[in-house]
N, C-alpha and C positions, 0 to 999 in steps of 0.2 A: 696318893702315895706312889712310892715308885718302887717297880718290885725289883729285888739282888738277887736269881732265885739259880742254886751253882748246885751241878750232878757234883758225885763222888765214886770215889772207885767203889763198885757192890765184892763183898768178901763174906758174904752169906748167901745162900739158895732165894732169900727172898729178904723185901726191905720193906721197914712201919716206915710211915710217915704219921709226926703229929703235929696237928696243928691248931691255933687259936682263930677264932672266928671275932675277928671285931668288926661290930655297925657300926657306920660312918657315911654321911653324908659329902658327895663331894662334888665337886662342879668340873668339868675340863676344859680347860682353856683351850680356843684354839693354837695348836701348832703350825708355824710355818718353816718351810726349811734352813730358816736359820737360828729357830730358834723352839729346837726340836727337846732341849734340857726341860724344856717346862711341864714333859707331861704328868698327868695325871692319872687315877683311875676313874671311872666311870662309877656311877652310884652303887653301892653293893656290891661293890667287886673286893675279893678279898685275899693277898697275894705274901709269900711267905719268903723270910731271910731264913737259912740252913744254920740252926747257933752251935750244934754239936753233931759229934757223928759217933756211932758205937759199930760195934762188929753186924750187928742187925738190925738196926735202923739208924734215919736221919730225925732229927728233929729242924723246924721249920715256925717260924712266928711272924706275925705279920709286923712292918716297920714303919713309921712316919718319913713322910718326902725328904724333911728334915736331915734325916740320918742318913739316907743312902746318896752314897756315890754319883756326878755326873756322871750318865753311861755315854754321854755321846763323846766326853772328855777322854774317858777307857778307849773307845772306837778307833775317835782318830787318832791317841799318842800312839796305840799299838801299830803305827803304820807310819810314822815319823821316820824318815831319815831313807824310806825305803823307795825302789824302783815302783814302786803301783801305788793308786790313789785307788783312795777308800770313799763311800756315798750312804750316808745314812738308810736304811733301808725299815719303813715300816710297814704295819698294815693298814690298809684303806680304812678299814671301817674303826679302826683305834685311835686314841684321844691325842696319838701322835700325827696323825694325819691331819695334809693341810687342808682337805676336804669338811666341807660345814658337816654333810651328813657321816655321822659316825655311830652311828646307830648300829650295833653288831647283829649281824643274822641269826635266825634259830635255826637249830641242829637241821631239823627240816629243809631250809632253803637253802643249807652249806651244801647237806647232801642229792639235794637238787642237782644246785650246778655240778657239784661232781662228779655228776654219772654222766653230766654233759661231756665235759672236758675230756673223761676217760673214754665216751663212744668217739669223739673227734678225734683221738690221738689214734684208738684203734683203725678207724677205717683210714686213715692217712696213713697209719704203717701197714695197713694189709693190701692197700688199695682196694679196698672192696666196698660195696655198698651192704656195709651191716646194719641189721637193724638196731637204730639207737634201742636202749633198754629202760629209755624214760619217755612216754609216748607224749603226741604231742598236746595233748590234752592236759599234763602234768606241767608242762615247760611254762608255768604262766609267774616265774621270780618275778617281782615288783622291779621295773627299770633300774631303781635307784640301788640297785643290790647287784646292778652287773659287774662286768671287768673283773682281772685277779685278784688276788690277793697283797698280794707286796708288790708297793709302788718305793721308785725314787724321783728324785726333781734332778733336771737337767737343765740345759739351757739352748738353745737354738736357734742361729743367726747371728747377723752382726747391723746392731747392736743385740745382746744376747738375748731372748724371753723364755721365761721358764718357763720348763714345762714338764708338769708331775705325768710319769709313765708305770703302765706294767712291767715287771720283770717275767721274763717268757723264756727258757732255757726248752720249750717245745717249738718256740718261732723262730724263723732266720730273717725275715724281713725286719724290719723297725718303720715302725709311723708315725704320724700325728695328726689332728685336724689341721684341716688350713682354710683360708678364706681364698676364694669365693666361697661358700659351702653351697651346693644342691639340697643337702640334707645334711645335716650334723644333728648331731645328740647335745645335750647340755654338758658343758663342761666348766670345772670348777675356775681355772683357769683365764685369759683372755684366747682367745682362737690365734694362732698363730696366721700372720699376715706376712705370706711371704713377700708381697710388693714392696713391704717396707725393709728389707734385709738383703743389703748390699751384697752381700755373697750368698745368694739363693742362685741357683738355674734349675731348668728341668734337664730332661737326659735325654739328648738326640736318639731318632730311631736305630739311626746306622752305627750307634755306641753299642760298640763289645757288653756295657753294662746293661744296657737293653736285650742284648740280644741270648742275655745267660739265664736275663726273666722270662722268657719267653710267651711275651704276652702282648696285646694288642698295640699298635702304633700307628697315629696319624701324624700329626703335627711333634707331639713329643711323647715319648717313652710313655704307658697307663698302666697300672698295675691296679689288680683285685685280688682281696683272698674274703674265702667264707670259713668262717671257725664252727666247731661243733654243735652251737647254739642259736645255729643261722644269722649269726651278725656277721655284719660284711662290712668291709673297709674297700675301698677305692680311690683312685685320682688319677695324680702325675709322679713319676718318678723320679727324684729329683735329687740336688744334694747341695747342702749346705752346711753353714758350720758347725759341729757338736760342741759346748762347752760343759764336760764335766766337773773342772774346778777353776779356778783362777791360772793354777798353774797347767791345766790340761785341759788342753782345747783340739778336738780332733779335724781339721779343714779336710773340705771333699767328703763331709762325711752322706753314703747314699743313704734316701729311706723314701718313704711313701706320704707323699701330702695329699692327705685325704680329703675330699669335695665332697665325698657320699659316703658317709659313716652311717650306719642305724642298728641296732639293734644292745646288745648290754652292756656298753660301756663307759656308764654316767661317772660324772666327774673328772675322769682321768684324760688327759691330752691325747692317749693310745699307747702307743708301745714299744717296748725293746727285745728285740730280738737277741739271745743268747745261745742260738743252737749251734752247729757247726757248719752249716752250708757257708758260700763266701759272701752272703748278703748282709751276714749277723754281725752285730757291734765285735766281737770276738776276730772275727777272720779281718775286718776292717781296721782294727786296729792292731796288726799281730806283729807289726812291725815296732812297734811302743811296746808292747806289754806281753808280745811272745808267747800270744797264743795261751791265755791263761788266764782265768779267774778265776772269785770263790764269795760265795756268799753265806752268809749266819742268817738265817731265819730265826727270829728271837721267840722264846719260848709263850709269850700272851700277847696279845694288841697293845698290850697298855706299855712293851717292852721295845726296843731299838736294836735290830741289827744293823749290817753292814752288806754292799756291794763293792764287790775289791777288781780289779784290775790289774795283771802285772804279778809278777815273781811271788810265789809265796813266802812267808816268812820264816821257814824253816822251820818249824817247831818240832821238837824231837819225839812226841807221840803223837804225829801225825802216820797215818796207816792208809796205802792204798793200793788199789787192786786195778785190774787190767780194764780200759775204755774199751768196749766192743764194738763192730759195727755189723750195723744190717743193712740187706741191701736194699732193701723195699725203702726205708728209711734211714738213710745216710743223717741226716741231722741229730736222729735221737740220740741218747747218751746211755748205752746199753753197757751193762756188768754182768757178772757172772755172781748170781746169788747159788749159794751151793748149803747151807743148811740154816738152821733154828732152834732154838734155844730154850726153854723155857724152865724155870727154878735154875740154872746150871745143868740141864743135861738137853744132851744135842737128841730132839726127835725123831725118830725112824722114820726118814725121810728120803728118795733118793736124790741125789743130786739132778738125775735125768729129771726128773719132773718140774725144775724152772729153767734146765737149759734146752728145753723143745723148742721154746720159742723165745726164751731170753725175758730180760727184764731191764725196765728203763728209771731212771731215775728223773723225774719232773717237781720242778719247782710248782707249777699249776696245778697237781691233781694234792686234792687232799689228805684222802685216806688211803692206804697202801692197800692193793690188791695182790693177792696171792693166786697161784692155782688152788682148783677147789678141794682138791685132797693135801697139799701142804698146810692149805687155813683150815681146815676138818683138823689135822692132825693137831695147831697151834692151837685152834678153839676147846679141842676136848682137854689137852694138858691145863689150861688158862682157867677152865672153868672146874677144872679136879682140883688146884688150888684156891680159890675162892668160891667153894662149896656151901662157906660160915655163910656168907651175907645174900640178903633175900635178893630174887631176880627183878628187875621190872623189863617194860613191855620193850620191843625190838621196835628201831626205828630207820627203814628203810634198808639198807646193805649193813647194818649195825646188828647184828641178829645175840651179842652177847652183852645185855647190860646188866646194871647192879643199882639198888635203891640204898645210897648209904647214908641217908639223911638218922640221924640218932647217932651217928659213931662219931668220936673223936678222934678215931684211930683206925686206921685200916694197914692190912698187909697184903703187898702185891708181889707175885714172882719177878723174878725178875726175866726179862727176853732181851734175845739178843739175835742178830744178823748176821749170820757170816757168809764171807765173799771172799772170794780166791784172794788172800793175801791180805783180809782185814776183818775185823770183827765189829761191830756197833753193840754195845751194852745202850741199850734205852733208858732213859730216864723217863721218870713217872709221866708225862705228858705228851710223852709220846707212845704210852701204853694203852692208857684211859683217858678218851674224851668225853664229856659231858655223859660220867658215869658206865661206858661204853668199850670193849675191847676195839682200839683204834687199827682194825682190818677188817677185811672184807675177801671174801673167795668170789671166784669167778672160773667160768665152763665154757670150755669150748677152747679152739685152738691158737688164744691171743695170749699176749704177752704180760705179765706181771707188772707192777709201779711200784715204786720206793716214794709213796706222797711225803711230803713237806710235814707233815703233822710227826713223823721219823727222823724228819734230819733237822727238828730243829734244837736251839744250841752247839748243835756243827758248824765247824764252816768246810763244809763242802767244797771242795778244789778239783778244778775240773784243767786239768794240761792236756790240752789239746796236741803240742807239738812231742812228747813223751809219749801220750795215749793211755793216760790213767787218770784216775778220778782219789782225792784223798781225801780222809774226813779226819779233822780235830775236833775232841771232844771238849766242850766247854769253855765255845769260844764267844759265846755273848750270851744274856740272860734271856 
């Protein structure tokens, strides 16, 4: 089945949700990127259409493939006619992915990598050597569970070969495997050969573009990075053609053709960089598309967002608040979170307690970390209203769950984000994950995240040449 599954404006302190649980056996096709309309759910998976709405709850029923809307047909007409292309955007391990293995991770292994991804971003913006918070005795995810989260398929060279990447709004570099390889990891993919792609070169030493990576040089430009979970990427620095869509093809586009890949990240070609530095697909192409994008994180695996390029669409409840910058980390994408929400009423909380050190917004990190006295203050109000339903055990950074197997019915407060000049009202999936208040506190004197598991059914807009970030609400399922 395929899920329709649409927030609504909340006009009560808190919202029911009801819903029907139907078994079903179902099998998922593979997906490839052009024929991304056929997904599926996954066995047991069970996903709800909104059929009414009242003053204090939604009501919610699960639907056959049958009835629901092509979302990828929604996707691209919303972007017809317009200055920026759009690129289907799913999750790796979901039944839209054009990866064989799609096997989703437990709660366990999500929140693994998580603490990864969060100690790498931390010690990259503090430039410190902190101590990761997941030892390395812990760090043992199954290979085939590496890489982010939300990939899209590109094209690369001429003639074009596709190639499925991470989306990374923490990277400014973009890479991919290439052949020769020293060492490569398995990928779903063929290995990109740049011998055979008439517009491939690498990047001479004495290139201005060499010289802003500032990294080794013999023969031609080498560039290395190590991510938070000790995988490393490496090669030549190079540039050839990006092909986005038919009609968008980016020539001279720079990135890293990697010879010595190794450590988490199966399946995927490697990656796109979205951050601000002027290495990332963003700054590269800001002469097309002006320095602006925006992506929807779709609300379950089994669901299709988008990656957009280029002018927003104006939409009139779009809301957005000031891009900050740090200087330790010029790339991040830092806002001004200033209070929180919970039933409708704003927490006794000071604003000074997340602008000490600021707060970033990443596509890569999961679950949104707070400071530890704003998520004390969020956890005690969360847990004063769902006081009814019994607790179950804590699972890693997850320290507030709920056992709600017997009910048909549950009622959650509602929370919301506010930010200098905008407000996020959450919707349910982005409150509670797998029974779980979807935050996390943290101590000591680092910065805050706004994870992806918060923004998704946004499409997050990120204007770089303005210097603000905007969020519409419900803007894919």
């Amino acid at each position: 089945i395929v899920a329709e599954f649409f927030n609504a404006t909340w006009r009560s302190l808190s919202l029911a949700i009801i819903w029907e649980y139907v078994s079903f056996m179902a099998t998922s096709p593979a997906c490839t990127s052009s024929s991304y309309h056929h997904c599926r759910f996954q066995k047991n998976e069970s996903m709800f259409l909104r059929t009414s709405v009242r003053a204090d709850m939604e009501v919610y029923r699960v639907i056959p493939s049958r009835l629901a809307p092509d979302p990828l047909a929604r996707v691209v007409s919303s972007f017809a006619g317009s200055n920026a292309t759009a690129l289907p955007l799913v999750h790796r391990h979901g039944p839209c992915s054009p990866f064989d293995n799609k096997k989703l991770l437990s709660l366990e292994e999500i929140l693994l990598k998580d603490q990864l991804r969060v100690d790498y971003l931390r010690r990259s913006a503090l430039k410190s050597s902190t101590k990761p918070q997941v030892n390395d005795s812990e760090a043992s995810i199954p290979a085939e569970y590496g890489g982010g989260e939300y990939v899209i398929t590109v094209g690369y060279g001429t003639p074009s070969r596709e190639q499925t990447v991470t989306m990374d709004t923490g990277s400014d570099l973009s890479w991919i495997q290439c052949k020769p390889c020293s060492a490569c990891y398995s990928q779903q993919q063929p290995i990109f050969d740049p011998s055979q792609s008439s517009s491939y070169a690498t990047i001479p030493c004495n290139s201005p573009d060499c010289s802003q990576l500032r990294s080794s040089c013999s023969s031609s430009c080498a560039y290395r990075i190590t991510y938070g979970d000790e995988s490393t990427t490496s090669g030549a620095y190079s540039y050839d053609r990006l092909t986005l869509s038919p009609n968008d093809v980016i020539e001279h586009f720079l990135f890293g053709c990697g010879t010595d890949n190794e450590g988490l990240f199966q399946d995927t070609a490697g990656l796109v960089g979205l951050g601000r530095g002027k290495r990332s697909l963003v700054s590269q192409t800001s002469q097309v598309y002006h320095s602006v994008f925006s992506y929807c994180l779709p609300s379950t695996p089994s669901s299709i967002g988008f990656l957009k390029l280029g002018e927003p669409g104006g939409a009139s409840n779009t809301g957005y608040t000031r891009m900050l910058t740090s200087s330790n980390r010029p790339s991040f994408y830092f806002v001004d979170l200033i209070g929180i929400s919970v039933g409708g009423q704003q927490l006794d909380i000071s604003p000074s307690v997340f602008s000490s050190r600021g707060t970033i917004v990443d596509s890569g990190t999961t679950i949104t970390r707070l400071p530890a006295s704003a998520y004390g203050a969020l956890r005690s109000a969360f847990r004063s209203y769902m006081s009814q339903y019994p607790t179950a055990p804590p699972t890693r950074v997850l320290d507030t769950c709920y056992d709600f197997s017997g009910y048909d019915t549950i009622t959650v407060p509602k929370v919301a984000l506010h930010f200098d000049g905008v407000t996020l009202d959450l919707s349910v999936p982005g409150i509670l994950r797998h029974g779980c208040l979807a935050f996390a506190g943290y101590e000591g004197g680092s910065f805050g995240i706004i994870g992806n598991v918060q923004q998704q059914t946004f499409e997050v807009v990120y204007d770089l040449g303005n210097e603000r970030i905007g969020f519409v609400p419900q803007a894919c399922s």
